[in-house]
C-alpha positions as CSV (number, residue, x, y, z in Angstrom):
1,X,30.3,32.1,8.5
2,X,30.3,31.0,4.7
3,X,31.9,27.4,5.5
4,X,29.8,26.9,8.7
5,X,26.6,27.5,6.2
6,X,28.9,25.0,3.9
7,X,29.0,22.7,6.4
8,X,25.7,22.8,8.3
9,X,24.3,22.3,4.8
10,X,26.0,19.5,3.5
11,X,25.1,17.6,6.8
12,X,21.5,18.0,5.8
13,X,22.3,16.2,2.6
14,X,24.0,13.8,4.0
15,X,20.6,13.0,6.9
16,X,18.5,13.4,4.0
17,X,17.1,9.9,2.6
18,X,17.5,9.6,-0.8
19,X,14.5,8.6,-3.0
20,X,14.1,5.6,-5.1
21,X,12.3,4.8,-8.0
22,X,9.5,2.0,-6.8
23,X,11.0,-0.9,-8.7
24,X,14.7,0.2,-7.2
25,X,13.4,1.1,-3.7
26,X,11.7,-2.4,-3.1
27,X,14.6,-4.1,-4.4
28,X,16.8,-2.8,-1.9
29,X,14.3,-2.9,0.8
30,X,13.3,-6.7,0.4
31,X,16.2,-8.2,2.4
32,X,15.0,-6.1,5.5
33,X,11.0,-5.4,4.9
34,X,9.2,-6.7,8.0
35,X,6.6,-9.9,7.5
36,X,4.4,-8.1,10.0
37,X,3.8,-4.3,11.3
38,X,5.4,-4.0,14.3
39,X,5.0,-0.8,15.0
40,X,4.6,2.9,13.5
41,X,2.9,3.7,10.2
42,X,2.6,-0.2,9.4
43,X,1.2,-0.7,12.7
44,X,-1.1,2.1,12.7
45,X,-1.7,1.2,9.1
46,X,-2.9,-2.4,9.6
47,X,-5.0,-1.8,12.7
48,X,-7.3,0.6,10.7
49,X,-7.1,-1.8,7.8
50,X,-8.5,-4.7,9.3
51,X,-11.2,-2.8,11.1
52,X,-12.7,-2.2,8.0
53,X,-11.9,-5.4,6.8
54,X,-15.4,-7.6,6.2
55,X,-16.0,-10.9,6.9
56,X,-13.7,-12.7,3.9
57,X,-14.8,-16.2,5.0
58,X,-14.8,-18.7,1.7
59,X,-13.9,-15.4,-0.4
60,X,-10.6,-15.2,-3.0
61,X,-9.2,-12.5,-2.1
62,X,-6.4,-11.0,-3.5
63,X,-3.3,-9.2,-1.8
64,X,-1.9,-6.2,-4.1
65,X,1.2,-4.5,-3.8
66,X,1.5,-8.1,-1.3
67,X,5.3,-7.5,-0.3
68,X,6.0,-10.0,2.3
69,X,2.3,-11.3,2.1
70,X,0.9,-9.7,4.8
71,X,-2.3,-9.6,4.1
72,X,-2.9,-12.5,2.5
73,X,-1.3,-14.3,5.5
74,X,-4.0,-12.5,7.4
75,X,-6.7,-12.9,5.0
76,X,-6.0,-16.7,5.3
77,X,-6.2,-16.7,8.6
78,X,-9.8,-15.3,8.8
79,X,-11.2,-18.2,7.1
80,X,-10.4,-17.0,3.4
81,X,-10.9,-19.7,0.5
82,X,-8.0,-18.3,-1.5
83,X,-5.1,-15.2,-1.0
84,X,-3.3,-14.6,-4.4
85,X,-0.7,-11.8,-3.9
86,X,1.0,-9.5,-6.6
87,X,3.9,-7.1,-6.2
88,X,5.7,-5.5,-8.9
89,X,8.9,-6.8,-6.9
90,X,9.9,-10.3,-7.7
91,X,12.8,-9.2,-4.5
92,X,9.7,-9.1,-2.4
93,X,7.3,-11.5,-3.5
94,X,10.1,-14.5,-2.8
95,X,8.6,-14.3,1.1
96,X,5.6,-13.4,0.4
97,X,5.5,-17.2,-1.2
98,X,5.4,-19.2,2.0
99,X,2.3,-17.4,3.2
100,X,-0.3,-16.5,0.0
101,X,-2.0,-19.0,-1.7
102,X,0.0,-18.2,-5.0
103,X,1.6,-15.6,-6.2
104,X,2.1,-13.1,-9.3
105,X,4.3,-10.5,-10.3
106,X,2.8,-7.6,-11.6
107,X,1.7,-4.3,-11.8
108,X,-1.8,-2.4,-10.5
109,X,-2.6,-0.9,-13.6
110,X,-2.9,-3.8,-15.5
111,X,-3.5,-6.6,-13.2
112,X,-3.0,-10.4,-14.4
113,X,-6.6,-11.4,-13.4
114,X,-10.1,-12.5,-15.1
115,X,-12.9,-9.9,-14.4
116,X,-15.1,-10.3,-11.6
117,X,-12.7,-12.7,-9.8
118,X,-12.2,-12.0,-6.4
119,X,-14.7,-11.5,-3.4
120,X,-12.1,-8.9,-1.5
121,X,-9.1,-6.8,-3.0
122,X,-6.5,-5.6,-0.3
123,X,-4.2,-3.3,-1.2
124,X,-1.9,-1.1,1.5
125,X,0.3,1.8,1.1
126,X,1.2,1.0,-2.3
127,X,-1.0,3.7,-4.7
128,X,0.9,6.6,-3.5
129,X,3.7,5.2,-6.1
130,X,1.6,5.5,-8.4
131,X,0.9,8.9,-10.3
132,X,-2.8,9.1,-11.0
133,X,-5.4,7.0,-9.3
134,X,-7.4,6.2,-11.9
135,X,-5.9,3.3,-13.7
136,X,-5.0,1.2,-10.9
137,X,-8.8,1.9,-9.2
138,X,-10.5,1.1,-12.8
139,X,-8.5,-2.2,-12.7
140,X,-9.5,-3.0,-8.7
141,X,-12.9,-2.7,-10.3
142,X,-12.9,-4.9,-12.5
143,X,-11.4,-7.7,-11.1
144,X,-13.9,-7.7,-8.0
145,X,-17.5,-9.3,-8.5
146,X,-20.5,-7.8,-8.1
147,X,-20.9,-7.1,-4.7
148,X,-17.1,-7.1,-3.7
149,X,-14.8,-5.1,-1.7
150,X,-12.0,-3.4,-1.7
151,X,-10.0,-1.8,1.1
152,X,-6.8,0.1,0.7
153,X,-4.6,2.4,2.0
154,X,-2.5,5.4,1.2
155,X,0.0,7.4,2.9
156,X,-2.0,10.4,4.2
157,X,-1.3,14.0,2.5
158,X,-1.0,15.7,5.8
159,X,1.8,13.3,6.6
160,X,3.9,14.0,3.7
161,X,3.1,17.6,3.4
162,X,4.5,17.3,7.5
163,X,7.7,16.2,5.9
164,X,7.0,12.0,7.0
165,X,8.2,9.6,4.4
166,X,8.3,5.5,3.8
167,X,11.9,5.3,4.6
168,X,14.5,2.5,5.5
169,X,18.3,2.0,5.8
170,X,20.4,-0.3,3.3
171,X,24.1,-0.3,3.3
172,X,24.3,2.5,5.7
173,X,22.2,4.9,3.9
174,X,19.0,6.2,4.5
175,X,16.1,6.0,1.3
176,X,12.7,7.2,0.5
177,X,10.7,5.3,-1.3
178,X,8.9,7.3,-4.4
179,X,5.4,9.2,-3.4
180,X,2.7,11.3,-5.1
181,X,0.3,13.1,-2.8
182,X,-3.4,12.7,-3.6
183,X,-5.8,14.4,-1.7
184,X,-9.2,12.6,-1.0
185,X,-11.2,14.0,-3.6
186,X,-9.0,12.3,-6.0
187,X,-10.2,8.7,-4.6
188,X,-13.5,10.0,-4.5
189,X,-13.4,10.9,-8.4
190,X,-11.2,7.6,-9.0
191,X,-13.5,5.2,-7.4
192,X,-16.8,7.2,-8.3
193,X,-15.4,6.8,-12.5
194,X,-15.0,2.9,-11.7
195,X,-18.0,2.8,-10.5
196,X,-17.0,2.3,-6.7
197,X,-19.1,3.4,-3.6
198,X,-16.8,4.2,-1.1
199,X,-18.5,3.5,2.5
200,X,-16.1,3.7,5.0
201,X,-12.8,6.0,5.5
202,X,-10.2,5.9,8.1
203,X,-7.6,8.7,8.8
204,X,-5.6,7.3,11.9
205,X,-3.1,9.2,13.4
206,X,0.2,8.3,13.9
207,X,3.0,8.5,17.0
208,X,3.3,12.1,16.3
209,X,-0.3,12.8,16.2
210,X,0.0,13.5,12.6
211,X,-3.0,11.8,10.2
212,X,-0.7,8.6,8.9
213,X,-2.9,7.1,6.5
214,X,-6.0,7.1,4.7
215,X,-7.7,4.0,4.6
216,X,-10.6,3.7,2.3
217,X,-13.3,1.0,1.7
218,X,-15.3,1.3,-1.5
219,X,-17.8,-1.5,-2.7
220,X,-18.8,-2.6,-6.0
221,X,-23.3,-2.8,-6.4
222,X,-24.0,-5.9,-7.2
């Protein structure tokens, strides 16, 4: 009984994605990340996105935690004047090239832009890596102008608390890309202390019925 416990247990291990560090995980994901959602979480993720997306016609918007750029390439598409993305992943950013405007590498707490110079900040599934919500919120405040918007997304608590994870395969094995839960009173207090008016939320569910995401937009007054 002992070594079918033994067994049965180190199976579980062995299905069990490993999780990565951010920096690590998007390293090893780059070669395989998708250009677009096709389906899933990402899918899910996007179609609530862009339903709260305004009208970004002749805005710069920028595209953070771009990956593959996206959003930008959408953002473009609707009639943008400029999509500049960042990612802290200089793996990821190398397709994300072809499609934004320009690119960056850098991180959302300390974001390589001038105050008050976008029109639209996009930014999906990528502040779950982060800790606290505060410092990369403050920063998404600062660089919009009077007036802007930003619309992002996070992987929804009830999701992770239902045991769902960002996962992909590399080499054979399965990974998890580092998460912190926070719970929507923690955007409220991040964007309300950045002086943010959140006006729309999204909680779509995904192919399980489970809440996938969050999808939040907040405004800045003018």
């Amino acid at each position: 009984m002992l070594d079918r416990v033994k067994r049965v247990w180190s199976a579980l291990r062995a299905a069990a994605p490993i999780e990565l560090q951010v920096r690590e995980a998007y390293a090893r994901w780059a070669s395989s990340y998708p250009a677009d959602a096709p389906s899933g979480y990402m899918a899910v993720e996007q179609q609530a996105l862009l339903q709260l997306l305004p009208d970004v016609t002749g805005a710069m918007v920028i595209d953070l935690a771009c990956g593959t750029g996206r959003y930008a390439k959408l953002a473009r598409g609707r009639g943008a004047a400029a999509a500049i993305g960042l990612d802290l992943s200089q793996e990821m950013l190398r397709p994300a090239r072809a499609v934004a405007t320009a690119v960056a590498r850098g991180d959302l707490t300390a974001l390589p832009f001038r105050d008050g110079a976008a029109g639209a900040v996009i930014c999906g599934l990528a502040v779950g890596h982060l800790p606290e919500l505060a410092g990369a919120i403050a920063e998404i405040a600062r660089v919009l102008k009077g007036g802007g918007v930003v619309i992002y997304s996070d992987f929804h608590p009830f999701a992770y608390h239902a045991g769902r994870r960002r996962t992909f395969a590399a080499g054979g094995r399965a990974f998890a890309v580092e998460h912190h839960v926070h719970l929507y009173a923690a955007h409220q207090a991040a964007c309300r202390a950045a002086g943010l008016e959140i006006d729309a939320v999204l909680e779509p569910t995904g192919p399980d019925g489970v809440p996938a995401v969050l999808v939040i937009r907040a405004r800045k007054p003018r």
